[in-house]
C-alpha positions in Angstrom: -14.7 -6.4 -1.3 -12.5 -9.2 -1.8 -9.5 -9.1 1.1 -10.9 -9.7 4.6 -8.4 -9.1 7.6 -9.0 -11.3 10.5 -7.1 -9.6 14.0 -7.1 -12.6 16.8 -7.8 -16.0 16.2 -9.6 -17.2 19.0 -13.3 -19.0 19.2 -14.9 -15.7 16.9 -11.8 -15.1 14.7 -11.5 -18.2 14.0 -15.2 -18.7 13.0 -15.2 -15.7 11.8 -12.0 -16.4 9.1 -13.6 -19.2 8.3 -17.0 -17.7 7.1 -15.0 -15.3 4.9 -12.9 -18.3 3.1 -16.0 -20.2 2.9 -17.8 -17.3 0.9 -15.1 -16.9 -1.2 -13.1 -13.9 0.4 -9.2 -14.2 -0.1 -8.9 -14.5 4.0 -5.8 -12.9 6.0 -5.6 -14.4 9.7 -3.1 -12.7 12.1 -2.3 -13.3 16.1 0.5 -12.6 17.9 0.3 -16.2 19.9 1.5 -18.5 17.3 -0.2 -21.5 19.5 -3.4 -19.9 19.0 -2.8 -19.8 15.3 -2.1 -22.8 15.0 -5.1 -24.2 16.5 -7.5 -21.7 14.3 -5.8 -23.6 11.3 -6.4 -26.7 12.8 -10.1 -25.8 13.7 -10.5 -23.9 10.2 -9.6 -27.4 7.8 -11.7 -29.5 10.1 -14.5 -27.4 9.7 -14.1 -27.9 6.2 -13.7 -32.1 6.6 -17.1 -32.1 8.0 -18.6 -29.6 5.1 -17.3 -32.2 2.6 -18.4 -35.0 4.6 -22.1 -34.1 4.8 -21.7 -32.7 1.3 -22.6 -29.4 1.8 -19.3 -28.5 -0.6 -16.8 -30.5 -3.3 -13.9 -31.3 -2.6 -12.4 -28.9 -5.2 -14.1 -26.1 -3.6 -13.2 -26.9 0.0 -9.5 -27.0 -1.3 -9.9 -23.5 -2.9 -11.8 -22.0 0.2 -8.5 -23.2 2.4 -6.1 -21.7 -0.6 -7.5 -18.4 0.2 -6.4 -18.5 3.9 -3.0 -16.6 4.8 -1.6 -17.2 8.3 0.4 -15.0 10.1 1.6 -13.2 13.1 2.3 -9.7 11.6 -0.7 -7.4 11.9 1.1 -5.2 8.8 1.2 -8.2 6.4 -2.2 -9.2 7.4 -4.0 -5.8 7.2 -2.2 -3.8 4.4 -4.2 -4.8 0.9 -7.6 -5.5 2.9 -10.4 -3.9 1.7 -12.1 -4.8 5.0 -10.6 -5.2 8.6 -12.1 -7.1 11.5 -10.6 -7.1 15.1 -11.8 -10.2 17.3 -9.4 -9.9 20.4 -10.6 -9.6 24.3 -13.2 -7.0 25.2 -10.4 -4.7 26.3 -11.1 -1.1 25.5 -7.4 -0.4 26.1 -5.9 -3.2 23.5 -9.1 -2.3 20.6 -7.8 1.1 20.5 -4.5 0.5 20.4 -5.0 -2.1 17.4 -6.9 0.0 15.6 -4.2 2.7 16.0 -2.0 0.3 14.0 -4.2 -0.7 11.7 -5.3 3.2 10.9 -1.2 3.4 9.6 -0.9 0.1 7.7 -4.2 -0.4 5.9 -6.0 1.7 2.0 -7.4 4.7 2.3 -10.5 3.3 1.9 -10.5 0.3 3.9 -13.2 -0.3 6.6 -12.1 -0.8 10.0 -14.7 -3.2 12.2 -14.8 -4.1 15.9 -16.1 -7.7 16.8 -17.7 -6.3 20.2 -20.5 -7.0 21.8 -21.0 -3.9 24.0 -18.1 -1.3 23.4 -17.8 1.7 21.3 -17.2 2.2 17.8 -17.3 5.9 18.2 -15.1 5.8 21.1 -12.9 3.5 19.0 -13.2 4.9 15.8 -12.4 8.5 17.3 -8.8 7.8 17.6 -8.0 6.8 13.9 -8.0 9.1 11.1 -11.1 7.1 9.7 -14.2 7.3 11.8 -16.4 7.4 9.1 -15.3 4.0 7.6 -15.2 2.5 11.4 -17.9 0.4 13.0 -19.0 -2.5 14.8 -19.9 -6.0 13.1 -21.1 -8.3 16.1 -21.2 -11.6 15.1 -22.3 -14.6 17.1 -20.8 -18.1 18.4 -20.6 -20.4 16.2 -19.9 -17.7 13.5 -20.6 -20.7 10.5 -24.4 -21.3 12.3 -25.4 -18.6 13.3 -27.2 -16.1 10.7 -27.6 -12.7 12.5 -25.0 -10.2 11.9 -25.8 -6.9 14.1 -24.2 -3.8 12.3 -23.5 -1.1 15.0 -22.8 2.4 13.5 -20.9 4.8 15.1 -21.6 8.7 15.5 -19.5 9.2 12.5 -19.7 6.0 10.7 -21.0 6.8 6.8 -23.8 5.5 4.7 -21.3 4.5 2.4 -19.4 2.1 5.3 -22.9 0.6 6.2 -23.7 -0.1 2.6 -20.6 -2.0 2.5 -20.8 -3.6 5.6 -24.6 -5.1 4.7 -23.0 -6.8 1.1 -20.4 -8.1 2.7 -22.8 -9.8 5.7 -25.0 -10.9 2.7 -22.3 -12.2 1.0 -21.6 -14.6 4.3 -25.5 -15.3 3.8 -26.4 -13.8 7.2 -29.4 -11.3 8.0 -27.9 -8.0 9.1 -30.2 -5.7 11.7 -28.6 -2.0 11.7 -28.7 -0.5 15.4 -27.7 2.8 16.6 -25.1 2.6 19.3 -25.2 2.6 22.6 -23.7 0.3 25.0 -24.4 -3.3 24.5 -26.5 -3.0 21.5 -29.5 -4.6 21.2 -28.7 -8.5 21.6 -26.2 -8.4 24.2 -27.9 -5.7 26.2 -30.9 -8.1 26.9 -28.6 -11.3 26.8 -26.1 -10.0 29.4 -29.4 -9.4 31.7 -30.9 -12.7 31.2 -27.8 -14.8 32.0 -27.1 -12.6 34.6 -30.7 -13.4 36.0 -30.4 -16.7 35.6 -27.2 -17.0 37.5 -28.8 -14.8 40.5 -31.3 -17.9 40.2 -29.1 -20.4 40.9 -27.2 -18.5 43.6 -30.3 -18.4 45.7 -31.5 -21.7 45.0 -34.2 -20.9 43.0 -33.5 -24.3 40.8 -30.4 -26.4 39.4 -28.4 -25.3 36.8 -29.8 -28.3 34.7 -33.8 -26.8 35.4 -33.3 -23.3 34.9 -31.7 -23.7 31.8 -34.7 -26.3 30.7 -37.5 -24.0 31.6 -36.1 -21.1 29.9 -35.2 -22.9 26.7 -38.8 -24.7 27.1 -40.7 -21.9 28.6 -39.5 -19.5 26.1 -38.3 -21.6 23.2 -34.3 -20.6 23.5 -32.0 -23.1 21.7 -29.6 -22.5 24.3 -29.7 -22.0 28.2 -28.8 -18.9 29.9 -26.2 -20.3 31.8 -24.9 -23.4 28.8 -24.5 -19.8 27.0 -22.3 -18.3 29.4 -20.6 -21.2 29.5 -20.2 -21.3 25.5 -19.3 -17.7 24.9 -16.9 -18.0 27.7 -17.7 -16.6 31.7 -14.4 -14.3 31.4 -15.8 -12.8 28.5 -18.6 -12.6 30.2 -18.0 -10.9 33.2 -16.1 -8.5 31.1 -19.1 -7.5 29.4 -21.0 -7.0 32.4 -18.3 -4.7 33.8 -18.6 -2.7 31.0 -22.3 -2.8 30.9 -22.5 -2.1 34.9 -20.3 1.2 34.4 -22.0 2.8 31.4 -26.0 1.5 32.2 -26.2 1.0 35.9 -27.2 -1.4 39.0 -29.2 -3.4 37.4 -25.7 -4.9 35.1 -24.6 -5.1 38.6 -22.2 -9.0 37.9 -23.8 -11.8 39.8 -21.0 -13.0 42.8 -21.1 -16.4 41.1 -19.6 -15.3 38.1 -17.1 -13.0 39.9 -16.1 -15.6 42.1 -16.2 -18.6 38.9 -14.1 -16.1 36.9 -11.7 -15.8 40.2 -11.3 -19.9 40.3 -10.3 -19.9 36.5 -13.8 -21.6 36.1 -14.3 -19.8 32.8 -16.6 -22.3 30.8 -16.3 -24.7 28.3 -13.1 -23.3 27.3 -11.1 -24.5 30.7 -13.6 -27.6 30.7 -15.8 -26.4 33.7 -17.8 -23.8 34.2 -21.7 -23.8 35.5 -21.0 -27.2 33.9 -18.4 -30.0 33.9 -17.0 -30.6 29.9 -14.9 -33.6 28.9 
């Protein structure tokens, strides 16, 4: 591989993108909200101040790593010479097939098509291109640069060939790639979505503060993060979408907590809108 396609540029895209330039992919960005876009630039060159400024690179290569970034709002230019696609919009069944409708008529023969979701379908998704077999999911985690898993999801139809492919090119962004058989939410997400969810239960009946239940879980059980600073990160819109999803195709126990309904509802979404189960500056 050596042409990555980037579809959305929000808080994974963006990461995302910027992993690719940084291993040395030549890195096509597209979004349809040129605002967005611009702030994925703007995120993407600062990322690279800071590499330069604890010298983790040269100054030559973070100039050649930003060289190798294309911006634009036109999913054909974006997607036509990639050798690998990856979608990061909403977790919107509805808009992921419709993209990858698009990309199926733009993109090589032989270009892979990948879904940045954390609970949906690639078989679903994959079904309604002309490529299933070179479709699947690539769920990568916030912040994409940090974070070193990279859970390959294969679809019913997905080839050896596509998974082969897919495991180089996490490699070649130095992460550790787990391969999982689908079924909705994976394996991370699956037990993430039900923790957070917990935890939110938690605080609705008092059981602690926000501030203690996140401290005795990322004490107790040695989690970087707490449940509910993690919602807040990977966004509670997002979130709640995710549980939907997980609610309809698993059951009563992804039943959404009434906080995060009613959060979602107040346009309390996180650290994205600067409050969520906490208050950001």
């Amino acid at each position: 591989m050596e042409i990555v396609s980037v579809i959305g540029s929000g808080t994974m895209g963006r990461g995302i993108a910027f992993s690719c330039a940084a291993a040395g992919f030549t890195t096509f960005v597209q979004d349809i909200n040129e605002s967005v876009l611009s702030n994925c630039k703007s995120y993407i060159e600062k990322q690279f101040r800071r590499s330069l400024e604890k010298g983790e690179i040269t100054r030559e290569e973070a100039d050649h790593a930003m060289s190798r970034i294309r911006y634009t709002t036109e999913l054909e230019e974006a997607a036509k010479d990639a050798d690998l696609v990856i979608e990061a919009v909403l977790e919107i069944m509805d808009l992921k097939i419709e993209i990858f409708k698009r990309l199926d008529k733009v993109v090589k023969p032989s270009t892979i098509l990948a879904t940045n979701t954390s609970t949906m379908s690639p078989t679903e998704i994959g079904a309604q291109t002309s490529r299933p077999d070179r479709c699947i999911a690539l769920h990568f985690f916030n912040p994409v640069p940090k974070m070193k898993l990279l859970e390959v999801i294969c679809g019913l139809d997905t080839s050896e060939e596509t998974i082969k492919r897919s495991y180089e090119f996490g490699r070649a962004l130095g992460k550790e790639c787990v391969k999982i058989n689908e079924f909705p939410g994976f394996a991370v997400s699956r037990m993430n979505c039900l923790i957070g969810n917990e935890a939110m239960n938690m605080v609705m009946e008092g059981v602690g503060t926000v501030e203690d239940i996140d401290k005795a879980i990322k004490l107790g059980l040695n989690h970087p993060l707490g449940p509910l600073e993690l919602a807040d990160l990977v966004g509670l819109d997002a979130r709640l979408r995710n549980m939907e999803y997980l609610y309809k195709t698993l059951g009563e126990k992804y039943r959404p907590c009434p906080i995060l309904v009613k959060f979602v509802k107040a346009g309390r979404l996180g650290k994205k809108s600067g409050r969520g189960f906490y208050t950001y500056n």
